[in-house]
N, C-alpha and C positions, 0 to 999 in steps of 0.2 A: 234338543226339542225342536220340531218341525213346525213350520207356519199351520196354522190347525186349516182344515179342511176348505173351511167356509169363509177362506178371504182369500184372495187374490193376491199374487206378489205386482203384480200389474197397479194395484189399486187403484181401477177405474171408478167411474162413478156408481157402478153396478155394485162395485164391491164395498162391503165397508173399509176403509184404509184405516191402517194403524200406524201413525205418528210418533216422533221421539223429538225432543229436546236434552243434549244431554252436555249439561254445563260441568265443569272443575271449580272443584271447592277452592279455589289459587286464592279467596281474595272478595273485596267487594262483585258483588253480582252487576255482571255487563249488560246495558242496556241491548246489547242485541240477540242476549238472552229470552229478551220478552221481544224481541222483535219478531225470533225463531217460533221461540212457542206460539206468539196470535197467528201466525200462520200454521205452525202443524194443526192448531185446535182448530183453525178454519177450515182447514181439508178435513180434519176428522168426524167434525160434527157434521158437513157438507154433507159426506158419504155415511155418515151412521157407525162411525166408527170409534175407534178409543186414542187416546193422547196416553203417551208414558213419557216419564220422566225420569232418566238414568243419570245417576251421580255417576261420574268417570273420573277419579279419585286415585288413579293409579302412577299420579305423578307426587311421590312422597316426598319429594326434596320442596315443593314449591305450596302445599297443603297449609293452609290460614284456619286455626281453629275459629269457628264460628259461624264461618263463612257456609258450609250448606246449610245451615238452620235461616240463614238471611237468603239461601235461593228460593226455600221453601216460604218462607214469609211474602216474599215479595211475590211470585208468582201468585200466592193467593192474593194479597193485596190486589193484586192486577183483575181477579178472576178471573185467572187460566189456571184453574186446577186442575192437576193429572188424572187421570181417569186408573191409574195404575205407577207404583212410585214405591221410594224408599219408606215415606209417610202410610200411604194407604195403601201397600201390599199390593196384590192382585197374581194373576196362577203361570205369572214368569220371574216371579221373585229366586234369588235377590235381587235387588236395580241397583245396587250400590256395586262397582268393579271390585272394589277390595276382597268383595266378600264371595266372591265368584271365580277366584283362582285357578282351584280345578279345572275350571271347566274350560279355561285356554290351554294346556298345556296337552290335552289329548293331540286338536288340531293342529298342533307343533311340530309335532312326533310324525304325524298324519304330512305334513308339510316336507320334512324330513326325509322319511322314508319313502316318499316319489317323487324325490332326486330337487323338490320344487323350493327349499332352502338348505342349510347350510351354518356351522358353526363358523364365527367368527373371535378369536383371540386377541386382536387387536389392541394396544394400550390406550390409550386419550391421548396421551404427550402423539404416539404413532402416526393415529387421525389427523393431531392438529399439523405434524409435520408434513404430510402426502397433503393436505386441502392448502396448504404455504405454496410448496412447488409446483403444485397444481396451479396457482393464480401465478406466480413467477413464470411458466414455460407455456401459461395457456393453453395448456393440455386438455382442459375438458375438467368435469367435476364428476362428484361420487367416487363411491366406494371402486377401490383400485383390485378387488378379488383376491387380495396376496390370501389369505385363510380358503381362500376358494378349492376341493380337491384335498386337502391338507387332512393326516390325522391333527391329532393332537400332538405328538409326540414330535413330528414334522415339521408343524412351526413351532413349536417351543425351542426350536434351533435355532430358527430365523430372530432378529430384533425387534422390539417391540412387542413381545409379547406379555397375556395378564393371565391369572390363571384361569379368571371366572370368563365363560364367554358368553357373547350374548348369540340371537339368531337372526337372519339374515334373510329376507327372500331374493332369489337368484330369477331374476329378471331375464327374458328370455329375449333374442335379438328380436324378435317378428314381434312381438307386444300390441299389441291394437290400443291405438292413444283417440280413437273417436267412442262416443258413446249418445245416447239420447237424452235431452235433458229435458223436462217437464217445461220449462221456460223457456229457455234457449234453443230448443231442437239440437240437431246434430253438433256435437261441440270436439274440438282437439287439443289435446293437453300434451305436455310436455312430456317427451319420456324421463320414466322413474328410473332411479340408481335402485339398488341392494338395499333396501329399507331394512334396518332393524326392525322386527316386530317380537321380538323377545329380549327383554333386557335381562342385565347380570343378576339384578336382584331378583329375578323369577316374575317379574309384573313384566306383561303384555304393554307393548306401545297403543297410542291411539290406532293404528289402521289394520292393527289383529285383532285389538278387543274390538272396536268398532263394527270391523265386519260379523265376529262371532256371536255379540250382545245382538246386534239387529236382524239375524238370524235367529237366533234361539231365543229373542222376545216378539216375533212374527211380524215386524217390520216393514213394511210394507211401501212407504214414500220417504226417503230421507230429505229433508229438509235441512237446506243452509248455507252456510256464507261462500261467495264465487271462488272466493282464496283456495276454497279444498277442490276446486277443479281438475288439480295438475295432481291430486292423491287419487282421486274417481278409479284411473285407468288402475293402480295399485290394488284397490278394494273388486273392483271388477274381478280382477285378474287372481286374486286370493277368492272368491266365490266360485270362480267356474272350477279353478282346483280341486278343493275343496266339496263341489259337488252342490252346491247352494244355490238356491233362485237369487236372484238378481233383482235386489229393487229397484223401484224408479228413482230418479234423482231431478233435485230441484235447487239448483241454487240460486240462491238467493244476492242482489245485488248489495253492495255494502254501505255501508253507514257512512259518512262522510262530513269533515270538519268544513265550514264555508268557504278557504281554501282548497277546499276537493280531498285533504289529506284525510287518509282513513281517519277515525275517532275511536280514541285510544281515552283511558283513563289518566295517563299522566297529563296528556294536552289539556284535555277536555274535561270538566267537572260532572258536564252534564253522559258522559258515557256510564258514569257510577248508578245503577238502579234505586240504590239507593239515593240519591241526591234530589229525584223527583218528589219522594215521600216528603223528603227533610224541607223543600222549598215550598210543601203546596200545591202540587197540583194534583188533580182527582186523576184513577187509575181510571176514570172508562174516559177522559180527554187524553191521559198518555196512551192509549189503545188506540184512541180516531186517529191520531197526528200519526203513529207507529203504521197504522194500516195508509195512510196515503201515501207517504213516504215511497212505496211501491206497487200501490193499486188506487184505480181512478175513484173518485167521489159516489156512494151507493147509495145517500141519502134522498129522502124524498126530494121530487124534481133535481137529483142532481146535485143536492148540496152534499159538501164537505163533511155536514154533521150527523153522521151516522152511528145507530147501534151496531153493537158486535151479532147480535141476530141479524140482522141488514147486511152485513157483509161475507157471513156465513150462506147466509140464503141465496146471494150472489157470486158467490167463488169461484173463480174458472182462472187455472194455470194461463189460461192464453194471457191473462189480462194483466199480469203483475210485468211492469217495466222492468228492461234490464236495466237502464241507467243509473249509476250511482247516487243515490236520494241525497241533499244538503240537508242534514241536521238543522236546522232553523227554531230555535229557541223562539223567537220571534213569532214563527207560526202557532208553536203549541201554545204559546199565551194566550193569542189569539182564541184558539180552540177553550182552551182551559175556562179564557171568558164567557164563553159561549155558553159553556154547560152550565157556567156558576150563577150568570143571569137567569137559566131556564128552569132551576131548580125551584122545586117549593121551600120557602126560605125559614119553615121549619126546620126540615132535614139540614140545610145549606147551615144554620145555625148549630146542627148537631154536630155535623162535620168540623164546623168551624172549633170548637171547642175541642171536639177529642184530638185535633190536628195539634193546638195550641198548647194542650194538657201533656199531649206525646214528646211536643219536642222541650217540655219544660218552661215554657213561656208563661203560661197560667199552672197553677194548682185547679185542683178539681174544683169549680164553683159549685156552691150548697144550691139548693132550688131556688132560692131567691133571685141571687145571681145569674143562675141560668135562665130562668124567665124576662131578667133583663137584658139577656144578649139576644132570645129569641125573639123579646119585643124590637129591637135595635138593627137585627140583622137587613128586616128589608130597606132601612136607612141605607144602608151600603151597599147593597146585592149588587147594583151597576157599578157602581164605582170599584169591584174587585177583579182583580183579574189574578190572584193565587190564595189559598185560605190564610195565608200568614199574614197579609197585609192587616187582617183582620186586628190585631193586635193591638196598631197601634189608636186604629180607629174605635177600641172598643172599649181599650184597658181602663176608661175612667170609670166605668160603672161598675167595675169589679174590685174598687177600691173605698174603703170608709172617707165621710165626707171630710174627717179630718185629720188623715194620711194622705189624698189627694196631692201629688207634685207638680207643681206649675213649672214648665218649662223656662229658661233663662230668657230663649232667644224671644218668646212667644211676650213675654213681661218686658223687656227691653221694647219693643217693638208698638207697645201701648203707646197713646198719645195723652198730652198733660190732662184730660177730658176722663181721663179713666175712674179716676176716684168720682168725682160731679156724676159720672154714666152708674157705677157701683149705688150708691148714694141712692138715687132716682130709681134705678131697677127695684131696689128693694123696697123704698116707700111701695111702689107700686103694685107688686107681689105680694105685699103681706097678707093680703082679704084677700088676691084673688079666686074667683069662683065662677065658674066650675074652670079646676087646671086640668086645661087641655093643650093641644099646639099654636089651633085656630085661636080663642083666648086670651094666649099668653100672649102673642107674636100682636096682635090688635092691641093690648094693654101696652106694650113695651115699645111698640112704634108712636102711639100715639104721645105716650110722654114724651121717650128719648127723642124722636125726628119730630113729631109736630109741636111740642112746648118747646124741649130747649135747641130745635133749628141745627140738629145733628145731621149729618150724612149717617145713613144705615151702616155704611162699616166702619167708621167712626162709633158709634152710637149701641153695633150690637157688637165690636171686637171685645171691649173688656169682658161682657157679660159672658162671653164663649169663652175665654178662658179662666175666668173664673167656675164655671161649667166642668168643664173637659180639659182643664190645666193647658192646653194647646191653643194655637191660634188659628188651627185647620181642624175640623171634627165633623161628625156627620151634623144632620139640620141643627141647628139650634134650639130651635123651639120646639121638636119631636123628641130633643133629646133631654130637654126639662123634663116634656112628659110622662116621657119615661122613666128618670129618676123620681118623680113624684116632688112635691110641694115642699116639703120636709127638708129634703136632701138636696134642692138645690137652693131653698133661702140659707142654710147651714154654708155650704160650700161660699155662696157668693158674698157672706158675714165672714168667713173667716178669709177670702179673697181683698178683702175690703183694709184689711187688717196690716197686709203687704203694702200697699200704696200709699 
């Protein structure tokens, strides 16, 4: 299938460009996954164009059940969904490699029979023994061409040989190792050895499906990480074979640990996509952080805090830096706080919950309960900087007044004044009217500090934890309110009871 009519392999701004992210099911989903996609989606939506998402599944050995249903989740999580996918179909299906077989092994043949690859017999123990002597005599690397020329019959003489063999592309001495890069401009890569692109079990390597898939799904800007620089000249050089337009290329600078070291999933926690979900932070802050990382601030006057329409609207290749971005947890907190102060602390409350409910911290709270977190949430909206914190600041109100656990350290930490402050709070609250913040906090200071000559945190410690079982909680006196008259002379009667 041929790029249709009315796009461009150029994909200029003129043209609408069509974009791919195409991750391996291997495993947790890589944060530079979503780093790929906000930028194909930014070029595509720029130009008017579409985002696909190809599952490239054709390494069977290394295949983590579960794992493409978590690339599909999280991407929507992000709001970078595929305009065209294994999910929602679209008129270059399939997008999954596995199930597109066929349709690599014509261009094989095609490859083959103009002289432009080649059968290889070669064993593993073979390879591993020529890349030994290879490092021992400094000879140079790659593939050594012994199957080069050879029937079958011919090396099955020679040593080393398997019966199943794989395919080879046969590298030409004159190779052109520059190419155009959407970022970088003119760029030179290293010359390629005799790449495998046909293995023994019949599945396609990445850089024969790769060229064929973005080909035959009309392909237009490849986007992604600088590491496949030194493959470019390979995929180049299997398109003009082949007979294929040539898309543009963009690579992208790579993610990097605060030592400069790539960011990897074993090192790093934070490389896992999923780990963002599980700690709390909102996917349109993991989207701002992800967009500066490689592109300058597009927010009003300049700030930092931008929409994904705001940087859409602003997209230009010129302006993504080459230099390797530092991963900075640091920053995205920052960011993450940003957006969680600026929210309506209804919604911030919705969130907060479903986040809570997701990772098993809360059970579904009934409407009552939820109404107390919504009332509660803007107690803390500054004070958060990820929705998990939320938890610990919130869990007393989601608990009956006489299930309520007081902390050890929070009770240790009382001073001998605490039963005398108990005592006094409650004469004092029993008739109060009307319980409000303003109210309470006037009633409770005038007994506790101005009769019995309390310091306020002296005076109002025991009553907070008697409150919120803790010795740190949101306001105190909002957060009576909020449990209402009932439920916090109860709690601070049965607090009374400990001391």
């Amino acid at each position: 299938m041929s790029i249709p009519s009315d796009l461009s392999a150029a994909g200029t701004p003129t043209a609408p460009a069509r974009t791919r992210v195409a991750p391996s099911p291997t495993g947790d989903p890589h944060v530079g996954t979503a780093y790929m996609a906000l930028f194909d989606v930014a070029w595509a939506r720029h130009t008017g164009g579409r985002f696909v998402l190809r599952i490239e599944d054709t390494d069977r050995v290394r295949l983590v059940a579960g794992s493409e249903q978590q690339i599909y989740e999280s991407l929507d999580w992000l709001g970078l969904r595929p305009d065209e996918g294994p999910q929602t179909g679209g008129p270059f299906a399939p997008y999954r490699q596995s199930e597109r077989l066929d349709t690599y092994r014509p261009y094989v043949d095609r490859l083959i029979d103009q002289g432009h690859a080649y059968y290889c017999w070669c064993s593993a123990e073979r390879l591993a023994e020529m890349r030994a002597e290879q490092q021992r005599d400094k000879s140079g690397s790659g593939y050594d061409r012994l199957c080069y020329g050879k029937s079958r019959e011919e090396r099955a003489q020679l040593p080393g040989f398997t019966e199943t063999p794989v395919v080879r592309m046969l590298i030409p001495d004159d190779v052109s190792l520059a190419f155009d890069d959407l970022i970088r401009g003119e760029v030179r890569a290293p010359r390629p050895d005799d790449q495998v692109i046909l293995k023994a079990d019949g599945f396609p390597t990445y850089h024969l499906a790769v060229v064929v898939d973005d080909h035959e799904m009309g392909i237009t800007t490849v986007v992604r990480g600088e590491e496949w620089i030194s493959s470019t000249p390979k995929h180049i050089l299997l398109q003009e074979w082949l007979g294929l337009p040539v898309p543009q290329y963009a690579h992208m600078p790579l993610l990097r640990n605060t030592d400069k070291s790539k960011i990897s999933k074993r090192r790093n926690p934070a490389a896992r996509l999923l780990w963002f979900r599980e700690q709390g932070y909102l996917p349109e802050a993991l989207r701002n952080f992800l967009q500066l990382l490689a592109y300058p601030p597009v927010g009003d006057d300049g700030s930092e805090i931008a929409t994904l329409d705001q940087f859409v609207d602003s997209f230009d290749w010129s302006r993504v830096n080459t230099t390797g971005p530092i991963f900075d947890v640091k920053k995205l907190d920052w960011i993450n706080g940003a957006y969680i102060r600026a929210m309506d602390p209804g919604d911030l409350a919705d969130r907060i919950i479903d986040h809570l409910v997701e990772r098993g911290v809360w059970t579904e709270p009934d409407a009552v309960r939820r109404e107390l977190v919504r009332r509660a949430t803007p107690l803390i909206q500054e004070r958060l900087t990820l929705l998990g914190e939320a938890a610990d600041k919130l869990d007393f109100l989601l608990v009956d007044d006489t299930t309520l656990e007081v902390d050890d350290d929070a009770l240790e930490k009382l001073t001998d004044d605490a039963a005398r402050v108990v005592d006094a709070a409650l004469g004092v609250l029993e008739g109060l009217s009307p319980w409000d913040a303003e109210t309470i906090q006037a009633a409770l200071r005038a007994k506790l500090v101005d009769d019995l000559g309390l310091k306020p945190k002296v005076a109002f410690g025991p009553v907070r934890v008697g409150i919120t079982g803790r010795q740190v909680s949101p306001p105190l006196f909002e957060s009576m309110d909020i449990l209402g008259h009932d439920s916090s002379l109860a709690r601070l009667a049965r607090f009374r009871e400990l001391l």
